[in-house]
Structure formats: structure tokens, C-alpha cells
PASEKE-339833 format. One record per residue (C-alpha): residue number from 0; z, x negated, y negated. Coordinates in Angstrom, 2 decimals, always signed. Example, Ala and Ser with C-alpha at 12.3 -4.5 7.8 and 13.67 -1.06 7.14 Angstrom:
REM PASEKE-339833
- 0 | +7.80 | -12.30 | +4.50 .
- 1 | +7.14 | -13.67 | +1.06 .
END
This chain:
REM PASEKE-339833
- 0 | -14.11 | +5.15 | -12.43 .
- 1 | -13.66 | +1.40 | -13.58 .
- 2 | -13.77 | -0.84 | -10.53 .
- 3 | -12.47 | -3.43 | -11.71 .
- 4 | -9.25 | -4.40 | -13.83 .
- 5 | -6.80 | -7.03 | -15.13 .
- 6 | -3.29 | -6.04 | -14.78 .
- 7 | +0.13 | -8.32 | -15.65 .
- 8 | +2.34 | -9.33 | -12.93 .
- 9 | +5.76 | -8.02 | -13.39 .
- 10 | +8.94 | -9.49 | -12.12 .
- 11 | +10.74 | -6.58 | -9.80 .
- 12 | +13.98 | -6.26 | -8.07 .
- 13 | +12.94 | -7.92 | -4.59 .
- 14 | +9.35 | -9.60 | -5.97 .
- 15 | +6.24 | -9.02 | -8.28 .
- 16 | +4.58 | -6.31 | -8.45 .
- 17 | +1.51 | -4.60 | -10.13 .
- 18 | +0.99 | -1.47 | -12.37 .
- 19 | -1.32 | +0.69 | -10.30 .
- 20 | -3.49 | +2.55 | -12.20 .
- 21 | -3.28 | +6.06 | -12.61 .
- 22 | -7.32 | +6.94 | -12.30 .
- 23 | -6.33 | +4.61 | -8.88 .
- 24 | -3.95 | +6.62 | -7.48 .
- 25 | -5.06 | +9.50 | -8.16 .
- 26 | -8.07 | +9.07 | -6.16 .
- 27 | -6.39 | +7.87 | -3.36 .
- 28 | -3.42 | +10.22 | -3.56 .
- 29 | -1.15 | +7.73 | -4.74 .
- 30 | +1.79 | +8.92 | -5.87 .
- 31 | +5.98 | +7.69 | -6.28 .
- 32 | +7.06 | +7.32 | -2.61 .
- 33 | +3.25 | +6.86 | -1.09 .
- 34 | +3.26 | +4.32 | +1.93 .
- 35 | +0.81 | +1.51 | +1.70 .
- 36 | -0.09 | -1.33 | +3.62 .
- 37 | +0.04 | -5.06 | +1.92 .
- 38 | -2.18 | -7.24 | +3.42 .
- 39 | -3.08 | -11.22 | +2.66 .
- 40 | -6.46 | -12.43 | +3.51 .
- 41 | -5.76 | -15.99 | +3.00 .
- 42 | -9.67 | -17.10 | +3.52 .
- 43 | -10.85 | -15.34 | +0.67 .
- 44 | -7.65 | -15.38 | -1.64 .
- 45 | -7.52 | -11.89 | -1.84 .
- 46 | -4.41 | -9.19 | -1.80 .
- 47 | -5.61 | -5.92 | +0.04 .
- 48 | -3.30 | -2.94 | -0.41 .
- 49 | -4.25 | +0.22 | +1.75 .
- 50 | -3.15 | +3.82 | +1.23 .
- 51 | -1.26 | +4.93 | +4.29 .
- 52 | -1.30 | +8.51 | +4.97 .
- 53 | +1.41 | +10.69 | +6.14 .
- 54 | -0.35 | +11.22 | +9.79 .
- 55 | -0.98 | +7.77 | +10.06 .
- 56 | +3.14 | +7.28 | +9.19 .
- 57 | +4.48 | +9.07 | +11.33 .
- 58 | +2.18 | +7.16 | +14.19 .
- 59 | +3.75 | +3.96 | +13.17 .
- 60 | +7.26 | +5.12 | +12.84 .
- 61 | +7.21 | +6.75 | +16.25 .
- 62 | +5.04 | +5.16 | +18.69 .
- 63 | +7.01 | +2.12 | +18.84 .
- 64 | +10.04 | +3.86 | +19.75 .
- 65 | +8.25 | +6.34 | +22.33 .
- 66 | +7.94 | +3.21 | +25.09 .
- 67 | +11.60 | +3.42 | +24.84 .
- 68 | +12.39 | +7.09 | +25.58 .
- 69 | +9.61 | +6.95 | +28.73 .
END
């Protein structure tokens, strides 16, 4: 797998975005609707983005909202 690519910016809807690609995602079980994290590490310039899985989802949807129901 190549680890390391150049890939255009691309003007979207509601920001840029990025083409992913598809020897990416497919390792990490990217696919259309897949949850990720976006994260900015401003002291070393980089853009970290994190494959969130479905378990992990539903954590962060939910626990939140389970303080309230206690």
C-alpha cells in the first residue's frame, strides 16, 4: 500500500474536502456514510482524520444523553 500521496483540494458544499483513496478506505473500512473524526494538530501542521467505528458511534451519540435520563 502507498503511504504516502498528493491529492487536490476540492471546493464542497459547506468546505474543502479531499478524495480519499480507495486502497485507503478500503483498509480501514471506509465507505459512503463512514463516521470519522477530523482533528487539527496545530503544532505540527498536520490534519488527522480517524475512522470511527459503529460501536464507538453509538458511545458518542448516547452517553451524553444517558446523564439526562438518570
Amino acid at each position: 500500500m502507498r503511504e504516502h500521496i498528493k491529492e487536490q483540494v476540492i471546493k464542497m458544499e459547506k468546505g474543502l474536502g479531499i478524495g480519499i483513496p480507495g486502497e485507503y478506505a478500503k483498509y480501514l473500512s471506509l465507505h459512503p456514510g463512514s463516521l470519522v473524526d477530523v482533528n487539527l494538530d496545530k503544532t505540527k501542521g498536520v490534519i488527522i482524520i480517524s475512522h470511527i467505528s459503529e460501536s464507538e458511534d453509538i458511545v458518542k451519540r448516547y452517553i451524553p444523553s444517558a446523564g439526562t435520563m438518570a
